[in-house]
Backbone as a chain_set.jsonl record, in Angstrom:
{"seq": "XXXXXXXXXXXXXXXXXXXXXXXXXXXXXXXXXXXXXXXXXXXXXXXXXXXXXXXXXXXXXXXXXXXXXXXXXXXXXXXXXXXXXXXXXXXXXXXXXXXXXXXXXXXXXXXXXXXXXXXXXXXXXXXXXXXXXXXXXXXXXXXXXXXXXXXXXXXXXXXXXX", "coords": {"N": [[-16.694, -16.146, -44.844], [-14.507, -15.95, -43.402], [-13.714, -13.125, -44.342], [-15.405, -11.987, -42.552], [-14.584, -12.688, -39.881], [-12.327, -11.313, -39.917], [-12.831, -8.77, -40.259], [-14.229, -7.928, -38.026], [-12.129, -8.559, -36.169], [-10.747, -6.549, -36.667], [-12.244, -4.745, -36.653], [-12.803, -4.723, -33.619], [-9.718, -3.85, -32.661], [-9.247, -1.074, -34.145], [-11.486, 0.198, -32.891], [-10.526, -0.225, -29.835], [-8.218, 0.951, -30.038], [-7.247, 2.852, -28.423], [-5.817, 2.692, -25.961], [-3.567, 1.325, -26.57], [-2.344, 3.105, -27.408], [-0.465, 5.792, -25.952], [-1.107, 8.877, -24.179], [-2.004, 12.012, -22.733], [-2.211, 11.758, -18.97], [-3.33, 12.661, -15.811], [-2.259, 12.706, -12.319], [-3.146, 12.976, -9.822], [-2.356, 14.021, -6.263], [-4.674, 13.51, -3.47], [-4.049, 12.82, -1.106], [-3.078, 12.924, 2.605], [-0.185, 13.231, 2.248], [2.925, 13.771, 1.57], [4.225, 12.545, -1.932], [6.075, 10.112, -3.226], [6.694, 8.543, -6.23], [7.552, 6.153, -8.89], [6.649, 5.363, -12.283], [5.495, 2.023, -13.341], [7.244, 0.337, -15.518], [8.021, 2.247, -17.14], [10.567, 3.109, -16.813], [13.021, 3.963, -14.106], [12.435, 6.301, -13.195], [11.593, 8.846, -10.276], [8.972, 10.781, -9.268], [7.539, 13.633, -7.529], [4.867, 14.569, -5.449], [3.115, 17.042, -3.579], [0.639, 17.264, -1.364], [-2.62, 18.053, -2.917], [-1.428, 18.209, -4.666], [-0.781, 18.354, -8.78], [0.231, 16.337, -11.689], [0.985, 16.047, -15.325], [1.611, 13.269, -17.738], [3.213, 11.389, -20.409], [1.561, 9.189, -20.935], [0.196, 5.498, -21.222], [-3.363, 3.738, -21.122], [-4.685, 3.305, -17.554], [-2.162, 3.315, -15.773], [0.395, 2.065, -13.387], [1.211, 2.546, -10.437], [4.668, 2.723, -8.683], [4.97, 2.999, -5.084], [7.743, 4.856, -3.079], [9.084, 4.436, -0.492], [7.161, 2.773, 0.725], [4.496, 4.552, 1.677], [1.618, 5.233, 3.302], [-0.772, 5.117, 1.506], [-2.545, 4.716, -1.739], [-3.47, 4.071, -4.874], [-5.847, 4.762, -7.526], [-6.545, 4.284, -10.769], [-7.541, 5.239, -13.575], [-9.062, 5.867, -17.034], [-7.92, 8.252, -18.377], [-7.097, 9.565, -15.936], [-5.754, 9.605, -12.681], [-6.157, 9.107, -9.147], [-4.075, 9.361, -6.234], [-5.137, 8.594, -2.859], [-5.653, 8.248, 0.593], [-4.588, 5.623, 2.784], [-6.982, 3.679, 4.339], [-6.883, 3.825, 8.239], [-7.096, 1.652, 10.758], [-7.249, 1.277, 14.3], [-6.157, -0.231, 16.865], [-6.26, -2.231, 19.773], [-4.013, -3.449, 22.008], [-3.031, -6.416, 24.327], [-0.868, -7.735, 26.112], [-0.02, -10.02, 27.832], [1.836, -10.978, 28.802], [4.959, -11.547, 30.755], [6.834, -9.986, 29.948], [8.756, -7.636, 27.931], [7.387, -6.749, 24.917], [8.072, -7.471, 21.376], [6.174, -5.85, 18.854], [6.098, -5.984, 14.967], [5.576, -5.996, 12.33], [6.178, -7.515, 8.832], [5.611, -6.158, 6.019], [5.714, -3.878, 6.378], [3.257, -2.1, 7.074], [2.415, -1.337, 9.891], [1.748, 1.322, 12.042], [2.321, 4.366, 11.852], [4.498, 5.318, 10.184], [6.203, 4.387, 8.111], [7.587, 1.192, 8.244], [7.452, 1.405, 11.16], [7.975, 0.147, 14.324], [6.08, -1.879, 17.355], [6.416, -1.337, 20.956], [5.357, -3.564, 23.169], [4.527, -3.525, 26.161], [4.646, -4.929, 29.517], [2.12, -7.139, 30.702], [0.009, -4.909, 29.994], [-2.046, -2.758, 27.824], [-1.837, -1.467, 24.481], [-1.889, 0.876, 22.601], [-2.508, 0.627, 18.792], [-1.84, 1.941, 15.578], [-2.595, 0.683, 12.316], [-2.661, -0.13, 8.891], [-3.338, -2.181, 7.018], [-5.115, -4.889, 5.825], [-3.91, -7.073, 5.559], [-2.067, -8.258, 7.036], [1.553, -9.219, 8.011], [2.416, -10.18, 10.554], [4.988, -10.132, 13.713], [6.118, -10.834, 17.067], [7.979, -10.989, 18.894], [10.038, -11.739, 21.947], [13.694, -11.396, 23.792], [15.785, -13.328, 25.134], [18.341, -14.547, 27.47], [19.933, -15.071, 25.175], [18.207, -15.938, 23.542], [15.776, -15.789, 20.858], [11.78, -15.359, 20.962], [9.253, -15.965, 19.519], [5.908, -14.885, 20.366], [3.436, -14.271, 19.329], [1.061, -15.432, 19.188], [-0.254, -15.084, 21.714], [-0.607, -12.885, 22.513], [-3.563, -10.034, 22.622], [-6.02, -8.839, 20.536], [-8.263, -6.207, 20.15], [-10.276, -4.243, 18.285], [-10.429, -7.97, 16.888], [-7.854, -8.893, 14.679], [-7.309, -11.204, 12.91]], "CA": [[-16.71, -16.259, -43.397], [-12.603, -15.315, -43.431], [-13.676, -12.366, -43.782], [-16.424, -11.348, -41.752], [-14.152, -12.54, -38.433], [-10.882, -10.45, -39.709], [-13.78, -7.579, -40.038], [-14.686, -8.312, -36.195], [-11.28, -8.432, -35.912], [-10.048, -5.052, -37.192], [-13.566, -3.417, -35.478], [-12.348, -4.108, -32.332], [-8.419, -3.656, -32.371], [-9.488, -0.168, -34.336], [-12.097, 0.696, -31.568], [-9.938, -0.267, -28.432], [-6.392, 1.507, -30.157], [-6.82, 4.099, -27.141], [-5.162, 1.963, -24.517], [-2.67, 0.929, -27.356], [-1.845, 4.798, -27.544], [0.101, 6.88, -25.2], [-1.738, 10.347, -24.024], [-2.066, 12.768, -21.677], [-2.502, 10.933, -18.166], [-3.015, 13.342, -14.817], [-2.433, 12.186, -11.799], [-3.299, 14.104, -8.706], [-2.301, 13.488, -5.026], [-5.294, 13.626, -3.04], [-3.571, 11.988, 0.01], [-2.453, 14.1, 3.078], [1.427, 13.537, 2.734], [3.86, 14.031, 0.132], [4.802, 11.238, -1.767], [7.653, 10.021, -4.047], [6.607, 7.773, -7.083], [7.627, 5.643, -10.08], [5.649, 4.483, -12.862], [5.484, 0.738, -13.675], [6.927, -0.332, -17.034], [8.237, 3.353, -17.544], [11.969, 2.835, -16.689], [13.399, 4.374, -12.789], [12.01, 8.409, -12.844], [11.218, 8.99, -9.768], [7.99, 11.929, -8.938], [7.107, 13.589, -6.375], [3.751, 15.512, -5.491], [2.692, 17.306, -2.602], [-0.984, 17.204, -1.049], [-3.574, 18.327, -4.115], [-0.75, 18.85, -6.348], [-1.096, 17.546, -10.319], [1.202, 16.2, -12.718], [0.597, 15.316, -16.084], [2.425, 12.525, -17.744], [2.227, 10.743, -21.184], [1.282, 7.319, -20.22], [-0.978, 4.53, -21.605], [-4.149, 3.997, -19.777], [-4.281, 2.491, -16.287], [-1.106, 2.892, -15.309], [0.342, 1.026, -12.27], [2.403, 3.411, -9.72], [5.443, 2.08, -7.517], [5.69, 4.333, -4.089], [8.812, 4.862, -2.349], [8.869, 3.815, 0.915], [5.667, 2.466, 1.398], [3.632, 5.611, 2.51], [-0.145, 4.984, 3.632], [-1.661, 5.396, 0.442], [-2.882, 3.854, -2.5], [-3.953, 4.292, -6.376], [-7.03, 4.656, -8.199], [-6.302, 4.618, -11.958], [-8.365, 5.551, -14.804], [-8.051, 5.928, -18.435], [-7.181, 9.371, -18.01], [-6.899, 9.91, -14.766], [-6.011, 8.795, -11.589], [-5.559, 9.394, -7.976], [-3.326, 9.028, -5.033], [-5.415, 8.715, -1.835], [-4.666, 7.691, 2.086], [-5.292, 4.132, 3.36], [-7.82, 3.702, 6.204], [-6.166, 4.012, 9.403], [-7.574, 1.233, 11.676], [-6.553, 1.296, 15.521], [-6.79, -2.063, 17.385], [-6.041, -2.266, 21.176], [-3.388, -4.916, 22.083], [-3.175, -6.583, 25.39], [-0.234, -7.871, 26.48], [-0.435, -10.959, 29.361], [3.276, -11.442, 29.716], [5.471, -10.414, 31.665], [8.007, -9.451, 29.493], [8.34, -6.719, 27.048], [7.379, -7.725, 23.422], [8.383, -6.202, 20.427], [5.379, -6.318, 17.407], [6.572, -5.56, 13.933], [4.743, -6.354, 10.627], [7.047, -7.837, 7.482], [5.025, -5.435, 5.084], [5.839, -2.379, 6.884], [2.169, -1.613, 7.483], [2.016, -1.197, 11.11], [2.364, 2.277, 12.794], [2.137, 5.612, 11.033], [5.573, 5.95, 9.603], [7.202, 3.048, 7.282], [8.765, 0.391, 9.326], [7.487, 1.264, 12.561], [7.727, -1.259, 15.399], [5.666, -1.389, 18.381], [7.296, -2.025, 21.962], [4.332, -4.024, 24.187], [4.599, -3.542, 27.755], [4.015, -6.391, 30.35], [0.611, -7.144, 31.352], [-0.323, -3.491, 29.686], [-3.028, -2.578, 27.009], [-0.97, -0.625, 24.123], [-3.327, 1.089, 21.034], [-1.593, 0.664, 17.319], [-2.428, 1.952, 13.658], [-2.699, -0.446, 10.826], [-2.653, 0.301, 7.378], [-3.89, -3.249, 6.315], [-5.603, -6.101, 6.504], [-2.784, -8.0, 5.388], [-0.472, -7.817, 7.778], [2.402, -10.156, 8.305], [3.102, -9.429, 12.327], [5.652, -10.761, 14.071], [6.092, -10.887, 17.923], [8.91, -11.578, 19.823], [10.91, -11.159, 22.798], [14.434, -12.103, 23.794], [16.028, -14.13, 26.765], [18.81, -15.669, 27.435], [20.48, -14.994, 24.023], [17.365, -16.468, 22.531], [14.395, -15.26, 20.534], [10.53, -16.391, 21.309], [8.096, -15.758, 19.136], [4.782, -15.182, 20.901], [2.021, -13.541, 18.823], [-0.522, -16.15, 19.383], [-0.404, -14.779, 23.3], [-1.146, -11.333, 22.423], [-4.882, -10.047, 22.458], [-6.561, -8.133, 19.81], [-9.842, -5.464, 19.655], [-11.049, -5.552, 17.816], [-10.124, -8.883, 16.319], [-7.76, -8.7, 13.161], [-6.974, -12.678, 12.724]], "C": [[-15.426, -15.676, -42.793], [-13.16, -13.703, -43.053], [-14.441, -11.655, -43.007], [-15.309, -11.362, -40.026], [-12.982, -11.668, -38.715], [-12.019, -8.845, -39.5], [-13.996, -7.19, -38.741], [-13.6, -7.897, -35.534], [-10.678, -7.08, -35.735], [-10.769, -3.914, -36.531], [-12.469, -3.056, -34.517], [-10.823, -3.518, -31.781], [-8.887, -1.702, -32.841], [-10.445, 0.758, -33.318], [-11.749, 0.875, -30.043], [-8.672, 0.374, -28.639], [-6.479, 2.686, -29.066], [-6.322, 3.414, -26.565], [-4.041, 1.43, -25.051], [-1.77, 2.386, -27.527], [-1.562, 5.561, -26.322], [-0.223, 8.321, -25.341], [-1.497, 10.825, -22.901], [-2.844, 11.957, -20.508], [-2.276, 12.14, -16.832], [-2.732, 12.506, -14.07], [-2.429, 13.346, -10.455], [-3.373, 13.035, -7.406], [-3.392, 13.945, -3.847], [-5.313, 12.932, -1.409], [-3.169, 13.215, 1.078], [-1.265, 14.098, 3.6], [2.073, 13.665, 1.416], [4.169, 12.911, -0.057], [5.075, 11.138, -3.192], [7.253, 8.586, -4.879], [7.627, 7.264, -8.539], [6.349, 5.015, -10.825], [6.192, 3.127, -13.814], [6.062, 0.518, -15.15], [8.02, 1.406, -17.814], [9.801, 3.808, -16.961], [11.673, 3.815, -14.479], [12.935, 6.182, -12.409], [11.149, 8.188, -11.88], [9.967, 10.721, -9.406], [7.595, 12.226, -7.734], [6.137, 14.638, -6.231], [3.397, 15.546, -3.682], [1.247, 16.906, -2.367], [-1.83, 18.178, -1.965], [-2.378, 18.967, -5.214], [-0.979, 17.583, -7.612], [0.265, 17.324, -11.132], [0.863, 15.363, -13.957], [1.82, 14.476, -17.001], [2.226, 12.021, -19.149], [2.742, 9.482, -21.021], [0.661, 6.595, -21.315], [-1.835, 4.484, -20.712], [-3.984, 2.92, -18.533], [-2.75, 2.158, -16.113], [-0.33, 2.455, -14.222], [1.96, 2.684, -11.467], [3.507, 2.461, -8.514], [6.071, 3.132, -6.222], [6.814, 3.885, -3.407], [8.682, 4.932, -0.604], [7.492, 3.548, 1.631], [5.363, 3.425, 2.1], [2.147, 4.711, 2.674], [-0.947, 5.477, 2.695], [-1.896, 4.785, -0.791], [-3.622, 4.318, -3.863], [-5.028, 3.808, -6.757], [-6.602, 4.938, -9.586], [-7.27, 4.801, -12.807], [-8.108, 5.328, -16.204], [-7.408, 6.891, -18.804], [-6.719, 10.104, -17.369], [-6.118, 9.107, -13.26], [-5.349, 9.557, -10.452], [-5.133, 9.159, -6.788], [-4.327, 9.11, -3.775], [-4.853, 7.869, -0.046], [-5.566, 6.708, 2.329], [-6.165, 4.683, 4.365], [-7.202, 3.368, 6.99], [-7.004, 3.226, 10.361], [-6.707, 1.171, 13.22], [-7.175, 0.635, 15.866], [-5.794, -1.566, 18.7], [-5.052, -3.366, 20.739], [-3.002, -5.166, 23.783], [-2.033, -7.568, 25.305], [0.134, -8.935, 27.87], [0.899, -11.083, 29.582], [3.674, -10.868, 30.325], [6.882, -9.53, 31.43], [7.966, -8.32, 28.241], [8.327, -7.399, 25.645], [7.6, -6.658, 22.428], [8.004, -6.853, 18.759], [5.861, -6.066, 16.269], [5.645, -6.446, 12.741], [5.921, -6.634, 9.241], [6.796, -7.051, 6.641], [5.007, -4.704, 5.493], [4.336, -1.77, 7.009], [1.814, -1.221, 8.751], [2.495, 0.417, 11.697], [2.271, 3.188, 11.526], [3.233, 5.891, 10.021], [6.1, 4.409, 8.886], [8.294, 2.267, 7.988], [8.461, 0.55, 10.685], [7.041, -0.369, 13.365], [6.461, -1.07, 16.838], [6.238, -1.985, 19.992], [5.757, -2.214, 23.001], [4.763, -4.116, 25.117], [4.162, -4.417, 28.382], [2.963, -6.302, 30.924], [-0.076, -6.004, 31.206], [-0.799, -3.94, 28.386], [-2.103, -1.592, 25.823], [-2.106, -0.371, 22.671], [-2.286, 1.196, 19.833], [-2.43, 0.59, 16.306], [-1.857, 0.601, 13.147], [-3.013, -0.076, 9.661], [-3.13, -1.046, 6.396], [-4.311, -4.031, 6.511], [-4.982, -7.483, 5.929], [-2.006, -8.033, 5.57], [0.235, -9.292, 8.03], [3.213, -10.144, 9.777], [3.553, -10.707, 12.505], [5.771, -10.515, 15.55], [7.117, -11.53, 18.935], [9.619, -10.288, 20.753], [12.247, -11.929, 23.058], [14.703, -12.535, 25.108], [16.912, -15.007, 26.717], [19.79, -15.713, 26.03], [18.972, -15.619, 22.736], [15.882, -15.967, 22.396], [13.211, -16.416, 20.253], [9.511, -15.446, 20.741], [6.56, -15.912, 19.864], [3.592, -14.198, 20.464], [0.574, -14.143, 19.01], [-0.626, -15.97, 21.075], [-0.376, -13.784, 23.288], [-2.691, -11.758, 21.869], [-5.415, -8.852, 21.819], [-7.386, -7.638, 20.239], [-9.627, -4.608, 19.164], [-9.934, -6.589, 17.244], [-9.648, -8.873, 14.957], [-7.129, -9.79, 12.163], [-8.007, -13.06, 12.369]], "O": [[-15.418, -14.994, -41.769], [-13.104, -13.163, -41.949], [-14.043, -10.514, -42.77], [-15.253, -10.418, -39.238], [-12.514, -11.173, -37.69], [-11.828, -8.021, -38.607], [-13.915, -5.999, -38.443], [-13.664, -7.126, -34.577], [-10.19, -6.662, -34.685], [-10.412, -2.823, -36.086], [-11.702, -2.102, -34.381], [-10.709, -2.878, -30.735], [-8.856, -0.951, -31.867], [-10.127, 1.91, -33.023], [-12.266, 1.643, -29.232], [-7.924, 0.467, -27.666], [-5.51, 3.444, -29.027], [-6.297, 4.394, -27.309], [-3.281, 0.954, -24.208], [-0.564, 2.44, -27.768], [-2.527, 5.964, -25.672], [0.177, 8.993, -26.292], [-0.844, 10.217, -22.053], [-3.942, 11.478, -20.787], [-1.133, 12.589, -16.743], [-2.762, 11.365, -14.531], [-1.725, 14.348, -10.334], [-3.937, 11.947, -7.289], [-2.948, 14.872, -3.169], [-6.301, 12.634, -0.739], [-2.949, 14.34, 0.629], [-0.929, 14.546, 4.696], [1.502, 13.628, 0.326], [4.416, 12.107, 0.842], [4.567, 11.778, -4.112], [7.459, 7.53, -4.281], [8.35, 8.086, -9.102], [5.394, 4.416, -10.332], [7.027, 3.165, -14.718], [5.201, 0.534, -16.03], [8.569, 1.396, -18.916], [9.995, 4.999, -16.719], [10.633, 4.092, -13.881], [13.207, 6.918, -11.46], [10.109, 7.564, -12.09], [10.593, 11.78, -9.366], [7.309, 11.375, -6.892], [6.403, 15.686, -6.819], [3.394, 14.642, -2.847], [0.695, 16.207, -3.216], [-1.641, 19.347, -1.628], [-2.417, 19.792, -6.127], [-1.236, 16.387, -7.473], [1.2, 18.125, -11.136], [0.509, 14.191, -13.832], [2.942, 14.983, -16.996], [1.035, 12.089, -19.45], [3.846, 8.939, -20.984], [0.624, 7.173, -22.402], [-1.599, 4.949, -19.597], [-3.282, 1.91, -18.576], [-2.224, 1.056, -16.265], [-1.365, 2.838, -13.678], [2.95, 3.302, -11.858], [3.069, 1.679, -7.671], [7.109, 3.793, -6.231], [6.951, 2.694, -3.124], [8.04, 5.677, 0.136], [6.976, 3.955, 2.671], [5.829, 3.43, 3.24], [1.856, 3.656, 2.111], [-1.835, 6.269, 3.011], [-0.993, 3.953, -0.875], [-4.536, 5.115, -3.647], [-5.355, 2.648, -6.507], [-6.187, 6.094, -9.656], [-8.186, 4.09, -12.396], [-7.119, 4.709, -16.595], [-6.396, 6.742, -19.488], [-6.068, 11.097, -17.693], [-6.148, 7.882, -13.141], [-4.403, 10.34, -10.54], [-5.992, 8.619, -6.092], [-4.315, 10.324, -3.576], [-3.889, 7.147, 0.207], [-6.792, 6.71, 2.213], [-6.128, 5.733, 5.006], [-6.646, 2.314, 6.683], [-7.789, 3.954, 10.968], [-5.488, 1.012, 13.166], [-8.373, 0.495, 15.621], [-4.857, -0.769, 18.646], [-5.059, -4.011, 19.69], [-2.705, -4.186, 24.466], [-2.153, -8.354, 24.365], [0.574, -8.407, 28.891], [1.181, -11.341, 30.752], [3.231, -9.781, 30.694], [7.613, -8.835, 32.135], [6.904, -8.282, 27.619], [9.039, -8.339, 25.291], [7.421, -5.442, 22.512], [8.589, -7.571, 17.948], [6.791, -5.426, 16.76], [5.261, -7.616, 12.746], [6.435, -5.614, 8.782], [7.847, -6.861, 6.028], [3.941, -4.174, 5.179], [4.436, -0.543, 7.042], [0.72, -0.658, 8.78], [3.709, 0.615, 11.752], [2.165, 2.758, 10.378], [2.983, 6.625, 9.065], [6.291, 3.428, 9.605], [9.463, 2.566, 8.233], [9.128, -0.106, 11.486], [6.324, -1.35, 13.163], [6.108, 0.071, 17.134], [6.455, -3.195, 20.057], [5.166, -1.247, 23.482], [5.656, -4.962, 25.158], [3.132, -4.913, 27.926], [2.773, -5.375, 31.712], [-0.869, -5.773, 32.118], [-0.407, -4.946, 27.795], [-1.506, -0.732, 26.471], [-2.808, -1.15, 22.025], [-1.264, 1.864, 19.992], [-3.324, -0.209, 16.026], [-0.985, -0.188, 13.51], [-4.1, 0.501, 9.674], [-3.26, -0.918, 5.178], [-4.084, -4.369, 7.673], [-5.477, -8.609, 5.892], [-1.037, -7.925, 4.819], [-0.413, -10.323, 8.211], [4.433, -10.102, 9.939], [3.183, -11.794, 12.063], [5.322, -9.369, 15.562], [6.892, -12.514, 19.639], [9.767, -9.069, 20.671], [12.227, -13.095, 22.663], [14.023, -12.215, 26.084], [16.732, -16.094, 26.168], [20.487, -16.728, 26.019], [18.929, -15.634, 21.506], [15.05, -15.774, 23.283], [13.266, -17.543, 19.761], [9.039, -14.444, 21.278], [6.065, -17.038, 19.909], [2.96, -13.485, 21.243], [-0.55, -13.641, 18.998], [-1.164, -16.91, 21.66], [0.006, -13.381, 24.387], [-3.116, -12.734, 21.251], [-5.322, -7.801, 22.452], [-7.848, -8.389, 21.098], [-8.647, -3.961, 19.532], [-8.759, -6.243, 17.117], [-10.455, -8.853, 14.028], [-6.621, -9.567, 11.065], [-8.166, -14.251, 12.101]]}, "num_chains": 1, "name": "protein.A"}
């Protein structure tokens, strides 16, 4: 019985040693900006690929990419492949009832086209803003007085992304 499960055993470690083995791994940027990578696990080398450019790499499979400054894009991995493409770009209205200027910002740098953008809401004005996620961490304040007031639950979404 010993050995029938080391048999079982040895199958499958001998049948799955590709993902145990380091090969040829492309990766192509199919996104439409340039953008500046590391790979996971594979010490600090930074890469950088233009729009449909290739680079091949030797990896293990599925390998995990870390981008540099959060661009709008996101990884598809394979076992031999994988590719860089661009987030979905949702635009949501925001409505504005105060009467003071507000100033939106996201913790996860997702908001606004460029990494880190803020957005400045105008009083009692309608203002349109990208999103790059649906896990945003927004924040909402204005100041007064030396003192800051959070008011995001008095801003108005459309569509609706709460």
């Amino acid at each position: 019985m010993k050995k029938k499960y080391l048999f079982f055993l040895l199958s499958f470690l001998f049948l799955s040693c590709d993902s145990f083995i380091q090969h040829n791994f492309s990766i192509q940027n199919n996104s439409d900006i340039t953008v500046s990578f590391s790979v996971k696990n594979y010490g600090n080398k930074q890469y950088t690929l233009s729009p449909e450019e290739k680079i091949n790499l030797f990896l293990f499979d599925n390998p995990q990419l870390t981008f540099v400054d959060n661009p709008r894009v996101y990884f598809v991995s394979g076992v031999d492949s994988g590719v860089i493409k661009n987030l979905v770009k949702k635009t949501v209205s925001v409505y504005n009832p105060l009467d003071v200027k507000v100033l939106l910002s996201d913790k996860n740098k997702m908001l606004g086209d460029n990494y880190g953008d803020t957005y400045e809401l105008l009083p009692n004005a309608i203002t349109s803003i990208n999103i790059y996620s649906s896990n945003l961490n927004l924040t909402a304040t204005y100041k007064s007085n030396g003192k800051t007031f959070n008011v995001l639950d008095k801003l108005e979404f459309t569509p609706a992304i709460f």
